[in-house]
C-alpha positions in Angstrom: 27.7 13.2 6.5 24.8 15.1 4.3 24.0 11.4 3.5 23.5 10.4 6.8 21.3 13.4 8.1 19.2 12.7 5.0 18.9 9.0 5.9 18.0 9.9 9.6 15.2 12.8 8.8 13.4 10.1 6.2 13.5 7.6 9.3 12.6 10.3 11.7 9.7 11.2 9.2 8.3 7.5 8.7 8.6 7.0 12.4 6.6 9.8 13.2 4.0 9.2 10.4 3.6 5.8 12.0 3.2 7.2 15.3 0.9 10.0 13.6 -1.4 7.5 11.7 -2.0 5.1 15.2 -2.4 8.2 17.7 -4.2 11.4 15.7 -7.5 10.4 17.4 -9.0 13.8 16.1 -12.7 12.9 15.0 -11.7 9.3 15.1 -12.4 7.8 18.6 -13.9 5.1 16.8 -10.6 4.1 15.7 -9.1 1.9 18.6 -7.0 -0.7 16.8 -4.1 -0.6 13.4 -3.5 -3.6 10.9 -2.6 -4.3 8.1 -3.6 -6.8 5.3 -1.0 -8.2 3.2 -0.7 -11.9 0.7 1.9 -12.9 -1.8 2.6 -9.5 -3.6 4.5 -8.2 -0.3 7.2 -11.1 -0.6 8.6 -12.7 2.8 7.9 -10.2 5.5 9.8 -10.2 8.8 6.9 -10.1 11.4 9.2 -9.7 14.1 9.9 -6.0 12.9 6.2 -5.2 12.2 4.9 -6.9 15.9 5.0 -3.6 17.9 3.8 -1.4 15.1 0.2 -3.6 14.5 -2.4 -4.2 16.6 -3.8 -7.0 13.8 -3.4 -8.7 10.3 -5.8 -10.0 7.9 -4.1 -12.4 5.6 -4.6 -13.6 1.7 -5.9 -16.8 1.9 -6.2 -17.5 -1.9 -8.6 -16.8 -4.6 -11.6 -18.4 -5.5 -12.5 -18.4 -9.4 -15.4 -20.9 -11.1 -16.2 -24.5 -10.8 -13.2 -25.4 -8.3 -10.9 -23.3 -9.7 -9.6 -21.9 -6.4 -5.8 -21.1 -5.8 -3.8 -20.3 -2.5 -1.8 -17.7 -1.8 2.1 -18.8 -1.5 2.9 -17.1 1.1 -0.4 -17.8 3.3 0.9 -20.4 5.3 4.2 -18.8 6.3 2.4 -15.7 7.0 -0.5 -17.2 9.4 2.5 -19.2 11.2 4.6 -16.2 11.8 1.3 -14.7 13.0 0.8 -17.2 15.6 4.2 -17.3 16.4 4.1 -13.7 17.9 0.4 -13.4 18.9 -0.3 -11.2 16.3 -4.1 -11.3 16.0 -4.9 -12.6 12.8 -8.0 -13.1 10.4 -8.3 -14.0 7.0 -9.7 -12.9 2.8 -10.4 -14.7 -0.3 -10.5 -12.6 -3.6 -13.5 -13.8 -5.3 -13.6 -14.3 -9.6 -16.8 -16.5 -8.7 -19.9 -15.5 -10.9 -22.6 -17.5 -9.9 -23.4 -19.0 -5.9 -22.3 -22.3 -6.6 -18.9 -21.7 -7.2 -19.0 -19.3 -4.0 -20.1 -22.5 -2.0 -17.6 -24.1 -3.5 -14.9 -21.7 -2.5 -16.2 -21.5 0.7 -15.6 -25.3 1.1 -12.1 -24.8 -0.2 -11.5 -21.4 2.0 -12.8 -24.0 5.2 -10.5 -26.9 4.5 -7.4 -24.6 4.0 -8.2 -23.2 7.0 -8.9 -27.3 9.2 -6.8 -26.4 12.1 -6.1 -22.8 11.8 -7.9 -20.4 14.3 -8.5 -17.4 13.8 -9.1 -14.3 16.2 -10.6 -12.0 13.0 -13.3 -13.2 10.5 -12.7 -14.5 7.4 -14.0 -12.2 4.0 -15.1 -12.2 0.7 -12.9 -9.9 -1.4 -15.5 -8.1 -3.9 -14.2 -6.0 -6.0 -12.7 -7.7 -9.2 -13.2 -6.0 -12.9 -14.4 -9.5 -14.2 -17.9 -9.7 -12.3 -19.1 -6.4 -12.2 -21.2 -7.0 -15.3 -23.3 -9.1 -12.8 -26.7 -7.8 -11.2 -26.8 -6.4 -7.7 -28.9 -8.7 -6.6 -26.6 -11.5 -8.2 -23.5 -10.3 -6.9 -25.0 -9.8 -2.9 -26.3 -14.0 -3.4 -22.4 -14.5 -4.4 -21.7 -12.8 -1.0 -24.6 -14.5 0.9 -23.6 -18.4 -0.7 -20.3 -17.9 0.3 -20.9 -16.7 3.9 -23.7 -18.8 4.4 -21.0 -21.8 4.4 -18.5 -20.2 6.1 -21.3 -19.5 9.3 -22.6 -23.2 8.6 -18.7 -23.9 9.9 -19.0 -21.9 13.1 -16.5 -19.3 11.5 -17.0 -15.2 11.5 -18.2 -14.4 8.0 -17.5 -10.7 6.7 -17.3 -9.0 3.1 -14.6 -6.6 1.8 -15.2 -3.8 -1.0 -14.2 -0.6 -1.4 -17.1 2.0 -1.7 -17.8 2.5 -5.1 -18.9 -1.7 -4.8 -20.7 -1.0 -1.3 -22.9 1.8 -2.8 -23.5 1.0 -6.3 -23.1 -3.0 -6.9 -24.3 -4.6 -3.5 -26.9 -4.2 -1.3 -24.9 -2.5 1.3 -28.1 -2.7 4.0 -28.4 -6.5 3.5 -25.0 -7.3 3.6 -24.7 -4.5 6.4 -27.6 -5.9 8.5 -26.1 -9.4 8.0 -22.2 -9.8 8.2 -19.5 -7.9 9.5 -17.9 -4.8 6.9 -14.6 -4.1 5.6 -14.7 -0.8 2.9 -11.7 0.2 1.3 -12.1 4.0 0.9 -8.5 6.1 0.7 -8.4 9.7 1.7 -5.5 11.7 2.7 -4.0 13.7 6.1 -6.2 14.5 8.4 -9.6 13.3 6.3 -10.7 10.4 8.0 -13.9 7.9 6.8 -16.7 8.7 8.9 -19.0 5.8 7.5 -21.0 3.0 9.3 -18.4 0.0 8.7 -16.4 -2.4 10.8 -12.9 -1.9 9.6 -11.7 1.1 6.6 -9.2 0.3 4.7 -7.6 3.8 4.8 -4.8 3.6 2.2 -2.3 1.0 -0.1 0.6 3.2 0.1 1.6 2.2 3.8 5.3 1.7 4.6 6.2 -0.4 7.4 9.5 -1.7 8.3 9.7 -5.5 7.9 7.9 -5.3 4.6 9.4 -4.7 1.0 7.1 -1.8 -1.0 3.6 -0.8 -0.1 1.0 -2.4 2.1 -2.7 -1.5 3.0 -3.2 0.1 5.9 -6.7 -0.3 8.3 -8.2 1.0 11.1 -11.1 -1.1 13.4 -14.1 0.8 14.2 -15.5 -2.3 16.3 -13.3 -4.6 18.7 -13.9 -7.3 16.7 -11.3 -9.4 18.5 -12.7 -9.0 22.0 -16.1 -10.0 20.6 -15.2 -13.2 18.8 -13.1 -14.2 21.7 -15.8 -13.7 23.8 -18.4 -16.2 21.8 -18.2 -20.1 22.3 -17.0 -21.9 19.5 -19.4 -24.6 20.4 -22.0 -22.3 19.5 -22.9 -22.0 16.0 -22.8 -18.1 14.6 -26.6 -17.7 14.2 -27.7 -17.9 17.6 -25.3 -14.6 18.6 -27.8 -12.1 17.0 -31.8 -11.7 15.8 -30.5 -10.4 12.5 -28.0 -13.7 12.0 -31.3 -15.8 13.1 -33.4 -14.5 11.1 -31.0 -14.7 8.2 -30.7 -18.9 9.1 -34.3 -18.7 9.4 -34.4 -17.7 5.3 -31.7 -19.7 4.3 -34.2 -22.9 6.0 -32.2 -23.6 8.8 -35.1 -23.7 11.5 -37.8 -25.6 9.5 -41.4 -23.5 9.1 -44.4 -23.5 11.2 -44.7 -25.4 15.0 -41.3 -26.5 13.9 -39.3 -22.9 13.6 -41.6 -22.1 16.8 -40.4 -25.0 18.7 -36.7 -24.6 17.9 -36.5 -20.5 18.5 -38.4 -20.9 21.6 -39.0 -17.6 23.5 -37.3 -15.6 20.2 -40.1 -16.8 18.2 -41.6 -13.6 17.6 -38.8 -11.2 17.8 -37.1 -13.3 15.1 -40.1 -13.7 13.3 -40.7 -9.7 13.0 -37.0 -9.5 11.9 -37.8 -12.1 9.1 -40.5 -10.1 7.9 -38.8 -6.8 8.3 -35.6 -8.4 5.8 -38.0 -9.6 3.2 -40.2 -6.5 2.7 -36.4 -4.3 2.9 -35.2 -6.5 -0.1 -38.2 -6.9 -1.9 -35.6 -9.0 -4.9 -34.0 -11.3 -2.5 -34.4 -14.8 -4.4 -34.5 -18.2 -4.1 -33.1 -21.6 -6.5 -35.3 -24.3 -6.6 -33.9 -27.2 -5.2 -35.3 -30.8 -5.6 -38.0 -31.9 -3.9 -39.4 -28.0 -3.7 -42.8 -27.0 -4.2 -44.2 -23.5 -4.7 -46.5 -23.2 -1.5 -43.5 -25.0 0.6 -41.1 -22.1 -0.6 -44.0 -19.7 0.3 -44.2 -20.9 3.8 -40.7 -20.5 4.0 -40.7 -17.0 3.6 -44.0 -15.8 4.9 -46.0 -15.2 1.6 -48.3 -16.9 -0.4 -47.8 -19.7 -2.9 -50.3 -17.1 -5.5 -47.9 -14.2 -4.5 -44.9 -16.2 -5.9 -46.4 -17.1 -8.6 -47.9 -13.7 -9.0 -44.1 -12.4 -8.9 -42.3 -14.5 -11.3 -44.7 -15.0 -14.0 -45.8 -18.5 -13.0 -48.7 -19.8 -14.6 -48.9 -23.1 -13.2 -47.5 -23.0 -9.7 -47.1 -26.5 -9.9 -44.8 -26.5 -12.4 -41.2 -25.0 -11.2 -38.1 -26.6 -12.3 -34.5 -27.3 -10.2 -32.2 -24.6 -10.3 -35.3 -21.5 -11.4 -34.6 -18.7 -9.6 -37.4 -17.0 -7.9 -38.3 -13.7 -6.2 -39.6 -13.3 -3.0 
């Protein structure tokens, strides 16, 4: 009998903690939705047990490494099905081991063929936060972020990047990436001490205990209805036309063309995404650029509103017409 009050006050206690953690609203009316993010590590879960308890999910696609060494998680596609199944809202992250852009695209590519035919109602992020790339430049790491998104927003997807906060203040450039995609920070606290910081989703704790899951999870709480919002947008509408931040950011990564050509195809946003432009490149004064074939210095210039004699000015060039495929230039 002792057994079985025991048994009932730990249920009690995990029911109410449940209830505690979705309703405390104290200094937290920002907080409007629960989920939880899970991948292989949490075994087979039984989603119909956790579908009243969540208001979302964000599910382990894979993990993208160098070259196209990119891996899925095994139990992605049970997960996403059993999502769908119950109308669990449901977005998706990649753990990135990429070091260099190139192997970001490429695992961007991957991440948008594994997900042909899988909606999603959440965007889909870049995991930053392994060990094995944190030897890598700021500047370096944020282009990791930018290569990868960049493809995933080229495929009329959401495009978002995880890290906790340690990554967000000291190895990206939180404003750029801020400015540009939607944020995920992983930043645990305990009781009643709740993240008051300027992201999209917090990833509040990895000790969560659910029933329908096996051991811990990570527990999240969404600042911004995210959900609404990209059920809201036309999916015959590429990503970069929703904001003058995302069209300025196309604008840079040459998406618009430069001169009567941008002008022509911005139209009336012309100027307002023009002043935007300008307002990005003078905030990251290193934000750089990989010749590609066919470039020339005072095209790049163009490009980004400077000089072909600033550029070269900046990187040292003595001859600006001499760069070579694959240099890597600040702007």
């Amino acid at each position: 009998m002792a057994i079985f009050f025991i048994n009932l006050f730990i249920t009690q206690y995990h029911f109410l903690h449940i209830i505690n953690m979705r309703t405390n609203k104290k200094d937290c009316d920002k907080m409007s939705k629960f989920g939880i993010d899970v991948s292989e590590h949490q075994g087979e879960i039984n989603w119909n047990d956790l579908k009243s308890k969540i208001d979302f999910a964000i599910l382990r696609l894979g993990w993208i490494g160098n070259k196209e060494n990119h891996t899925l998680d095994k139990q992605f596609e049970r997960n996403y099905n059993e999502c769908k199944r119950l109308a669990i809202p449901v977005g998706a992250y990649i753990y990135c081991y990429a070091n260099n852009e190139e192997s970001a695209k490429s695992g961007a590519n991957w991440t948008i063929n594994n997900l042909a035919g899988r909606p999603l109602e959440l965007p889909i992020y870049i995991d930053m936060e392994d060990n094995s790339i944190m030897n890598l430049s700021k500047d370096n790491l944020t282009n990791i972020c930018i290569a990868f998104n960049s493809v995933v927003e080229a495929n009329n997807k959401w495009a978002g990047v995880y890290a906790n906060l340690n990554w967000f203040d000291n190895y990206l450039n939180k404003n750029i990436i801020k400015s540009k995609y939607t944020t995920w920070i992983a930043h645990y606290t305990s009781g009643d001490d709740r993240y008051q910081g300027e992201y999209d989703i917090w990833q509040n704790s990895s000790n969560g205990n659910l029933t329908g899951v096996n051991g811990n999870l990570d527990t999240n709480y969404m600042y911004r209805d995210l959900i609404t919002e990209i059920g809201n947008v036309s999916h015959s509408e590429p990503q970069e036309t929703k904001s003058i931040t995302s069209l300025a950011y196309a604008v840079l990564n040459g998406r618009y063309g430069n001169g009567e050509d941008r002008k022509k195809a911005l139209g009336s946003l012309y100027n307002e995404v023009q002043a935007k432009v300008n307002e990005i490149i003078k905030m990251n004064k290193t934000l750089s650029y990989t010749v590609k074939a066919g470039d020339i210095l005072s095209k790049i210039a163009k490009k980004y509103n400077t000089t072909y004699q600033e550029l070269a000015r900046k990187n040292n060039i003595k001859n600006p017409n001499k760069i070579y495929v694959g240099q890597i230039l600040k702007i």
